[in-house]
N, C-alpha and C positions, 0 to 999 in steps of 0.2 A: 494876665500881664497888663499893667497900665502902661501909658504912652512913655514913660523912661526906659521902661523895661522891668523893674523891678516886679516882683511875683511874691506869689503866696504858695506853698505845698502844708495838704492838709492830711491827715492818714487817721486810722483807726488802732488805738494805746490800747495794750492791756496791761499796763500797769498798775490797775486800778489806782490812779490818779485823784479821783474822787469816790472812791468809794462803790463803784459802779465795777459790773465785771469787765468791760470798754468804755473806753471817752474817745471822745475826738478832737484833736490835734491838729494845730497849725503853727507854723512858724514866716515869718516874714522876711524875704529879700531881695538884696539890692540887686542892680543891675548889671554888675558885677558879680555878683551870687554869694557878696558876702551877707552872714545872718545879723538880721536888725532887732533888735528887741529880744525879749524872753521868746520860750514856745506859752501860743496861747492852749488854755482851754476853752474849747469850744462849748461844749455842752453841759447847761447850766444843772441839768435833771440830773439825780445824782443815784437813781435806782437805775438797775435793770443793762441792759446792754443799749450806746448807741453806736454806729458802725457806716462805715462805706464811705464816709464824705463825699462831695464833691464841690469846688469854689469855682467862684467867678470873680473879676477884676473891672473895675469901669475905667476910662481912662485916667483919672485923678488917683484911682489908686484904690478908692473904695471898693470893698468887696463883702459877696456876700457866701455863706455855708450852705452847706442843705448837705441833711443826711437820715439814716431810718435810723428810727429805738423803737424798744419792747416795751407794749403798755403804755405808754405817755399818754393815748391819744383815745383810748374807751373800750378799745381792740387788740389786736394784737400788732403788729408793726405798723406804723404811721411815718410818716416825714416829716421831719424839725427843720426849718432853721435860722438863720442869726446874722445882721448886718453890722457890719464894720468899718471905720475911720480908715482910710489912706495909713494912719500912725497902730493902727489895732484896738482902737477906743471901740467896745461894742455901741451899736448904735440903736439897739433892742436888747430884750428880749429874744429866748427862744420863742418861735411862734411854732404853732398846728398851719402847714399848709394845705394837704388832703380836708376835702370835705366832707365826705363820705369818709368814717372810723370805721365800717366794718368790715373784719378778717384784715388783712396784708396789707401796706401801700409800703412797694421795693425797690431798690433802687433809685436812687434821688440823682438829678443830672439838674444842671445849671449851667445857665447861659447868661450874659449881662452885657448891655448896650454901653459906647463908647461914654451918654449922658447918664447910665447908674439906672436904666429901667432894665428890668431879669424878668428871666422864664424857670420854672422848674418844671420838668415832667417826671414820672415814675411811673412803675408797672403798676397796678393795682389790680389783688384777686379778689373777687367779689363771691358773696356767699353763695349766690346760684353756679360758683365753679369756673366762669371764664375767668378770663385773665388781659387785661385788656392796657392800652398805656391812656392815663392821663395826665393834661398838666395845666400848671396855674399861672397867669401874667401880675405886675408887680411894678408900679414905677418906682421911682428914683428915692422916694422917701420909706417905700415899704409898705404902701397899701394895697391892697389886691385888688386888680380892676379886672372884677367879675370874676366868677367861680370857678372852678373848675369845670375844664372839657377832657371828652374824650375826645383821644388823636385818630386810634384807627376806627373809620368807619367803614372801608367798602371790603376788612377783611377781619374775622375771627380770631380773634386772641393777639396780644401784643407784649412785648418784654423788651429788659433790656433796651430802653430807651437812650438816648442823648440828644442832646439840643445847642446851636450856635447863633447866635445874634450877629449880624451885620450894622455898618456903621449906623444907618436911618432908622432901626428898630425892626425891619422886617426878619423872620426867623426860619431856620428850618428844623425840622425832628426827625430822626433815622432811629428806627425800629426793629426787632424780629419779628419775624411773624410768617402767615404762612406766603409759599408759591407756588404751592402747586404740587410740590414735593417732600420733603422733611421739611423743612425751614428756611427763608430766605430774609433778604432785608428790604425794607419797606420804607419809604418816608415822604414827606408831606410838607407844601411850603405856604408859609403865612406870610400877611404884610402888618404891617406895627399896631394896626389896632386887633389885630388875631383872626383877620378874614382870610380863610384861605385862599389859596391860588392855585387853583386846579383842583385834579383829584388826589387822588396819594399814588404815590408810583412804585413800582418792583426796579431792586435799585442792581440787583444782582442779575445779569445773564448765565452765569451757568446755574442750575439746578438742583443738578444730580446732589444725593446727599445733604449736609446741614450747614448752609452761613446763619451765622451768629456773632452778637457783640460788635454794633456797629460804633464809629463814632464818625463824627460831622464837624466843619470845620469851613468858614465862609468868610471870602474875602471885601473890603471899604464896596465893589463893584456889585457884589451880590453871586460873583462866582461860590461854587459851592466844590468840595469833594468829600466821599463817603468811604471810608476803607471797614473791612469786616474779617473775618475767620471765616475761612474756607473749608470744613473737613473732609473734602474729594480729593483722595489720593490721587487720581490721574490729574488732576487741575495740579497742583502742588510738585508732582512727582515722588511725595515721600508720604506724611502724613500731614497736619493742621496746615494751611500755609494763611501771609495775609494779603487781602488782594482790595482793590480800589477803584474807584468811577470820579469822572470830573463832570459837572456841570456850570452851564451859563447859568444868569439869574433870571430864567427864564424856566430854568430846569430840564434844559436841551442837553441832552449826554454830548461831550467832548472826548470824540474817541471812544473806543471800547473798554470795559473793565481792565485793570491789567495786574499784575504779583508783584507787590512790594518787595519779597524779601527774594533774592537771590540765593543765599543759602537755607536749602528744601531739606537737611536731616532732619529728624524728629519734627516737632511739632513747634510752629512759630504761630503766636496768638496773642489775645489781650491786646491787640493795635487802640492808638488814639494820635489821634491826627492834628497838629494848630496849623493856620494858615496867617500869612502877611496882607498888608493891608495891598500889596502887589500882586496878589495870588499865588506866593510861592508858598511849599507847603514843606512838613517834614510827619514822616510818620514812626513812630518807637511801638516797639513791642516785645512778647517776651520769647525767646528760646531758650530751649532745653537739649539740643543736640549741638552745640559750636564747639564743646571741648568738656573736660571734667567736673567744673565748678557744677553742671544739671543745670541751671537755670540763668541765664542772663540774660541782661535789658539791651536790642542794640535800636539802631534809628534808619534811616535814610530821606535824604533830601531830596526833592524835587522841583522844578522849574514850572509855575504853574501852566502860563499859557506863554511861553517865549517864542518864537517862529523857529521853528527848524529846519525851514526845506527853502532853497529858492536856487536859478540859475546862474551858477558863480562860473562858469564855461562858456555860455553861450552857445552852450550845440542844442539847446529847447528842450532840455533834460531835466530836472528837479536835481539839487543834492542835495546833502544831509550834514547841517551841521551841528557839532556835538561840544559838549561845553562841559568842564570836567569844575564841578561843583567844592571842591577840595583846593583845587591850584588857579580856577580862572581860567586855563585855559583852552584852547578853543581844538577841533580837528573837524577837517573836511572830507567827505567821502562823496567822489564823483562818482555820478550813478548814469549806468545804464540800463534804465528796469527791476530785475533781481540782481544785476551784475554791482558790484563794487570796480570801477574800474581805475579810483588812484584815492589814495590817502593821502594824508598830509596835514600838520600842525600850521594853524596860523597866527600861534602866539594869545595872546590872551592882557586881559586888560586889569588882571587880580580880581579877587575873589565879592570884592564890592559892588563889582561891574554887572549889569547883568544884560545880554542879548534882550533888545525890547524892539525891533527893527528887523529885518530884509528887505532890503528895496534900492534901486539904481537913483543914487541921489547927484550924479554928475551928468545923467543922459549918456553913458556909455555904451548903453543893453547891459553891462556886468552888476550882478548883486553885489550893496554894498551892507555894510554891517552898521547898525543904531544900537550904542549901549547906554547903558543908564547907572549913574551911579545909587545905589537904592540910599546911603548915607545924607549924602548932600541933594540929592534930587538933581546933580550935574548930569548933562546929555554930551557924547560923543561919536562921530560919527568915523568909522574908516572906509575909505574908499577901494575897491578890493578890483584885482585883476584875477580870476582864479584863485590862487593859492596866496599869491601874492598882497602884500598891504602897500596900496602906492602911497598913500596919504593918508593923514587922520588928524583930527581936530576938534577942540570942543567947540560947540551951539551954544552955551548957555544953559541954563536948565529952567527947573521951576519946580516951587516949594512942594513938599512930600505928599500934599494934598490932591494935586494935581498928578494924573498915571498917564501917560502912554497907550493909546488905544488902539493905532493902527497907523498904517502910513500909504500914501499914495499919491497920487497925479492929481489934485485939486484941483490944479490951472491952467490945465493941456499943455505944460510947458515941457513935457519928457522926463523934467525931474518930480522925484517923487517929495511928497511934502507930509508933514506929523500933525495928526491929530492928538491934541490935548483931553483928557476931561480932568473935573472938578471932581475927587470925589465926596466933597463935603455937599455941594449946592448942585450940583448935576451939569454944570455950563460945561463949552466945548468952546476949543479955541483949536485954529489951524497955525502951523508955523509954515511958508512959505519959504522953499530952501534952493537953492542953488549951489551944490559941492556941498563945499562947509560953509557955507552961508546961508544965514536966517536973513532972508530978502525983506521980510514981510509980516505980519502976526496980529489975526485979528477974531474976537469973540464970533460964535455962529448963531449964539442963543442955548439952549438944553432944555433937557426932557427930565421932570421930577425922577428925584432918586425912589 
């Protein structure tokens, strides 16, 4: 999806469209999801099968293919593929991205930078029998800067790859591969010239039995999350289920793993994950147990990193507040420990809005609530007594560039005050608040994105 919104969906025709027993297929649309132009053909080879797509979007709109065919490449399946106009004007050439032609190179994933520089990686079987993932880097014009690599190194065998770009070029790649046990997920984080960053990590905490099919998804900050297929029954309660991990861009887990889908009949799978440049994410995938049709696509949405806990009472408790992603709005549950000891709606700001804030911005001791319009990049603050809204007011905001990072006591003055960052250029600015007043606001300097 480019910065309008407008998108690409790409599939694999057996129309024989050209001649071919599959081609690959795209069609272009708006941001409104009406269709713009013809459907393309993608692949120019007109023997053999090619199959699987996968696309990337830069922000202007450009985008690029990458998919397998049979025999194109000296061997037996290779990886193609083809850059394109914001309008659908190709902008090559099919190319050979694998360097290595011999036996298999499966599954093609792609990933593309807000400036139009991509990654592809794919599985590739090699004659001696492993099976391993590699992938190739690409800037903005289509030349390849340097060869190909292989991603897993500190584990045996790799599949089923995917790969996500962050605003600055740094990358991540989420893998199958082993844990110890049947199979688990793996993945490994780069910075934009392809240096890794660390070692590769095991992204899965339960074990038992086979995760598979990971996909990856990484927010303007560098936050990242990885959802996968589960096939442990007792993880799931039924059979397949899909489950998920958050990380900093640091590659610090946020929380533990946790199950997408709520409804556990049959077998729920195939997950793929996008994330917002605010870290919210949404995850879709496929069941076969919700009703008679056997197979449907459903989704659910998530709140990447919004606050959910602070003391809205005053008795030095924690509560919990929950935020209904459908209507905006909001429910508070007083807590005692495990106890639940009062509920209660506190209204909601519409579905725009989104919680980016907890903290006592009046000097009361009571938690007050910081929302953010994700639209306009407008900031609202309400003033909270408990359950209660005594007040509420907009701050002002600032442009969509600019996220929300934290908030707190900057100026030992009891009110809590907002940190800003840039996510284009890394700078950091404080607002300086008083209630619903911006007192104050000034640059702190930043640290390279």
């Amino acid at each position: 999806m480019d910065a309008d919104g407008n998108f690409v969906v790409v599939s694999t025709d057996f129309r024989t469209l050209n001649n071919s027993f599959q081609d690959v297929v795209g069609q272009r649309f708006n941001a409104a999801g009406g269709a713009e132009g013809d459907e393309l053909l993608i692949n120019v080879e007109t023997v053999g099968t090619q199959k699987y797509p996968s696309v990337a979007m830069d922000a202007d709109g450009n985008f690029v293919v990458a998919w397998q065919t049979l025999g194109q490449d000296y061997g037996d399946f290779g990886i193609f593929a083809r850059r394109y106009s914001a309008s659908g004007v190709p902008q090559s050439g099919e190319f050979l991205v694998n360097d290595t032609t011999e036996r298999n190179q499966l599954g093609a994933a792609v990933a593309m930078s807000p400036d139009g520089d991509f990654i592809i990686a794919w599985e590739s079987y090699r004659g001696d029998g492993t099976l391993d993932v590699f992938a190739k880097r690409y800037d903005r014009s289509g030349a390849a800067l340097g060869s190909e690599f292989r991603v897993n190194t500190a584990t045996t065998g790799g599949s089923s790859p995917d790969v996500a770009v962050e605003s600055d070029g740094d990358f991540i790649i989420a893998w199958g591969g082993s844990d110890g046990s049947a199979s688990g997920i793996l993945a490994e984080r780069y910075n934009s010239t392809g240096a890794r960053q660390g070692d590769e990590f095991q992204v899965n905490t339960e074990t038992r039995s086979y995760q598979s099919g990971p996909s990856v998804a990484v927010d303007d900050d560098g936050d990242f999350v990885v959802v996968w297929k589960s096939e442990n029954l007792l993880q799931d309660g039924d059979d397949a289920g899909v489950f998920g991990q958050r990380y900093d861009r640091s590659g610090v887990p946020q929380g533990g793993e946790f199950q997408v889908n709520s409804f556990t009949t049959g077998d729920q799978w195939f997950p793929d994950v996008a994330m917002d440049a605010d870290g919210d994410f949404v995850v879709a995938w496929e069941s076969n147990g919700r009703d008679v049709s056997f197979y449907e696509v459903f989704a659910q949405r998530f709140q990447g990193d919004g606050p959910v806990a602070g003391d809205f009472t005053v008795d030095g408790r924690a509560d919990i507040l929950w935020r209904n992603t459908d209507t905006g709005n909001a429910i508070l549950w007083q807590m005692d420990g495990f106890d639940k000891q009062a509920t209660g709606s506190i209204g909601g700001a519409g579905t725009e809005w989104q919680v980016r804030g907890l903290a006592d911005f009046n000097a009361d001791t009571k938690t007050d609530v910081l929302w953010r319009n994700t639209g306009s990049g407008s900031a609202l603050v309400w003033l909270m007594d408990g359950f209660t809204t005594l007040d509420m007011g907009g701050i002002g905001g600032a442009g969509l560039d600019w996220r929300i990072v934290g908030t707190g006591d900057f100026d030992g003055d009891d009110h809590a005050d907002i940190l800003w960052r840039n996510t284009t250029n890394g700078a950091n600015v404080i607002w300086k608040m008083d209630g619903l007043s911006k007192t104050a606001s000034g640059g702190i300097g930043g640290v390279a994105l």
